[in-house]
ChimeraX commands (.cxc) that place a marker at each C-alpha (Angstrom):
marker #1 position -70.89,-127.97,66.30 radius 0.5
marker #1 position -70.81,-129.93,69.49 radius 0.5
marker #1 position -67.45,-131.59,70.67 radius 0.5
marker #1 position -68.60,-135.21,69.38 radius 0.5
marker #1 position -70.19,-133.79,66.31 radius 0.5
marker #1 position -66.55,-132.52,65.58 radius 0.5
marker #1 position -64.46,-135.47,66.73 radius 0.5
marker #1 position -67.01,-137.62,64.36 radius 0.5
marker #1 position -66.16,-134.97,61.61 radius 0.5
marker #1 position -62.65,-135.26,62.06 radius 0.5
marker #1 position -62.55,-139.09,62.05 radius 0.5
marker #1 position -64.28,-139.20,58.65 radius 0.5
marker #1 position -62.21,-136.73,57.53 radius 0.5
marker #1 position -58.98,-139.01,59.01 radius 0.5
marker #1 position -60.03,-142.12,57.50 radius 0.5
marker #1 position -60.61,-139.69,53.86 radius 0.5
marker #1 position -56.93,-138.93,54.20 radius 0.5
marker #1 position -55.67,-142.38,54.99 radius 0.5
marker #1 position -56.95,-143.37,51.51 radius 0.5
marker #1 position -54.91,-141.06,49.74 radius 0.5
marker #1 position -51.75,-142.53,48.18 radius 0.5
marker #1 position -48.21,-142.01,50.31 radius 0.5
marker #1 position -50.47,-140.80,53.53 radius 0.5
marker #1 position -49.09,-142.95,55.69 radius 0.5
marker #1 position -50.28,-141.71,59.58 radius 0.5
marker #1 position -52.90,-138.88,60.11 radius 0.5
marker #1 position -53.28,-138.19,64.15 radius 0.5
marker #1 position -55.96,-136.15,65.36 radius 0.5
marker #1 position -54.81,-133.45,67.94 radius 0.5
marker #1 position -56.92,-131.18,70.67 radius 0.5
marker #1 position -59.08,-134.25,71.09 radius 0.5
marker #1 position -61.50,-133.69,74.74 radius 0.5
marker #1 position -62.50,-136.55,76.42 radius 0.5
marker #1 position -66.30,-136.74,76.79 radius 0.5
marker #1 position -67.40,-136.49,80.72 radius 0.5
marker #1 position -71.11,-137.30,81.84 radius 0.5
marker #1 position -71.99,-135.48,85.28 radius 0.5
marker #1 position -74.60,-136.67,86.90 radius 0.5
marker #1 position -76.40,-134.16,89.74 radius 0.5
marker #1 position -79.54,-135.36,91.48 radius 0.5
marker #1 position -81.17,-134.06,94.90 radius 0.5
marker #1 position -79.89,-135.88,98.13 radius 0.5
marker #1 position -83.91,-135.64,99.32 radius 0.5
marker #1 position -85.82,-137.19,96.23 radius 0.5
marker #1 position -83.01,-140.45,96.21 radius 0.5
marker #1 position -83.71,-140.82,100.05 radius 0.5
marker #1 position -87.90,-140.39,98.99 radius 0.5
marker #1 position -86.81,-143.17,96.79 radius 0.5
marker #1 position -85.21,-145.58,99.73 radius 0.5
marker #1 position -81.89,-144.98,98.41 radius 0.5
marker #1 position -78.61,-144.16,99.97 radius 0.5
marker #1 position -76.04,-141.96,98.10 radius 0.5
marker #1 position -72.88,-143.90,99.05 radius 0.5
marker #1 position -75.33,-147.39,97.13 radius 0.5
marker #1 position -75.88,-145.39,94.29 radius 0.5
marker #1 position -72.24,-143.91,93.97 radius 0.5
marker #1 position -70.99,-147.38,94.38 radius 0.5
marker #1 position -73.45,-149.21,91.81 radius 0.5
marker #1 position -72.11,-146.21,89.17 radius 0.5
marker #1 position -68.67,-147.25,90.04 radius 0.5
marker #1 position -69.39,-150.99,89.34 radius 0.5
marker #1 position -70.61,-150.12,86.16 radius 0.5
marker #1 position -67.38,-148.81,85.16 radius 0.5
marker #1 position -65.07,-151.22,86.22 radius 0.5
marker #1 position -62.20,-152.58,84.13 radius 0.5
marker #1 position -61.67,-156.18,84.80 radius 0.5
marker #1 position -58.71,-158.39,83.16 radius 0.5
marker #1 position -59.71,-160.19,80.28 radius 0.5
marker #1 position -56.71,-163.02,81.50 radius 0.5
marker #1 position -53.00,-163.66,79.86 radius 0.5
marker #1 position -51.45,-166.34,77.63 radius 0.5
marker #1 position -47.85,-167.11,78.61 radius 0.5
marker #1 position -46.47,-168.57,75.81 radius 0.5
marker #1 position -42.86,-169.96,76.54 radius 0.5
marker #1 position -40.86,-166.31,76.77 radius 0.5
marker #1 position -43.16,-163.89,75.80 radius 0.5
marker #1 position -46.83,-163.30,77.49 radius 0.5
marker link #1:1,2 radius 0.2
marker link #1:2,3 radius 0.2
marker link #1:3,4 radius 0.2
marker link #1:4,5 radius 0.2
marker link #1:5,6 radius 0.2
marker link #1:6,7 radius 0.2
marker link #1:7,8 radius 0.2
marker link #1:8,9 radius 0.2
marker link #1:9,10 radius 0.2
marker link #1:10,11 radius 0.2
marker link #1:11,12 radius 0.2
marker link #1:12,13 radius 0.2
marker link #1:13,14 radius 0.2
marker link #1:14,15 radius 0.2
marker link #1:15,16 radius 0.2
marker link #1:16,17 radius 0.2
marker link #1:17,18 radius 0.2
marker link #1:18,19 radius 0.2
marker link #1:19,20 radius 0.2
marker link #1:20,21 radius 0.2
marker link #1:21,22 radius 0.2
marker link #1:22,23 radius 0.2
marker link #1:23,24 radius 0.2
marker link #1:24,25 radius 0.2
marker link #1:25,26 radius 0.2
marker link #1:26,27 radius 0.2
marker link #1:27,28 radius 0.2
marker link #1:28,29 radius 0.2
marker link #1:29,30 radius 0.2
marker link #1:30,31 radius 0.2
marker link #1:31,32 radius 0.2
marker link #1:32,33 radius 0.2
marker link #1:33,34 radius 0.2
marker link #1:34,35 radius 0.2
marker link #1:35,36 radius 0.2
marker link #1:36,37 radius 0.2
marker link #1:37,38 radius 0.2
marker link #1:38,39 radius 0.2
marker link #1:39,40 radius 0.2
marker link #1:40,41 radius 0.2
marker link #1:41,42 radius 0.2
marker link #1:42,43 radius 0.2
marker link #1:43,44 radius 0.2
marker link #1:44,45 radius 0.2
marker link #1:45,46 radius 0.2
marker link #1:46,47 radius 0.2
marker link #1:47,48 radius 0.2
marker link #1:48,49 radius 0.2
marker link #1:49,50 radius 0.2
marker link #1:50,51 radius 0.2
marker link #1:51,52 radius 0.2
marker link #1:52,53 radius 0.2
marker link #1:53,54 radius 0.2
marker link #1:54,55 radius 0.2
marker link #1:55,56 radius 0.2
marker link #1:56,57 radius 0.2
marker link #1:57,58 radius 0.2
marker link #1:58,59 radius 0.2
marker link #1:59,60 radius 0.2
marker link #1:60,61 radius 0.2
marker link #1:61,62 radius 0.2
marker link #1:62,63 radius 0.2
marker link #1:63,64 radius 0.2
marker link #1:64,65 radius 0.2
marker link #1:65,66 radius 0.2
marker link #1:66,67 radius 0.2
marker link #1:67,68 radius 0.2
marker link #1:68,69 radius 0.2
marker link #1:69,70 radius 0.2
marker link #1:70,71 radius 0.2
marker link #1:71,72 radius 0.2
marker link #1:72,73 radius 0.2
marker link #1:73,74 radius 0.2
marker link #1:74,75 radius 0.2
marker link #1:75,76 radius 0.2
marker link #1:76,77 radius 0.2
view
């Protein structure tokens, strides 16, 4: 089975577990993170009028975490 196959296994099998009476906490352990690489040829993006360093920078923009905001509320935020 692939990595995701198996962490979609386990999941099922967690939430299974959590139903059971007195199982309180089930953690799932020698979980990988998935990674996407992406490899292309510097001469067909610049046949394509593109410049690495644009496309490296649109990817990052795509991935950016922005702040949602806060809510102070007297003490506690």
């Amino acid at each position: 089975l692939s990595h995701r196959a198996l962490k979609d296994l386990a999941t099922s099998l967690r939430a299974g577990l959590l139903t059971v009476k007195d199982v309180a906490k089930v953690d799932l352990v020698g979980q990988q993170d998935e990674k996407i690489y992406l490899e292309f040829s510097t001469q067909k993006v610049a046949a394509l009028g593109l410049d690495v360093g644009t496309l490296s920078q649109a990817l990052q923009a795509q991935n950016a975490l922005t702040p949602s905001g806060t809510v102070d509320a007297g003490p506690e935020r």
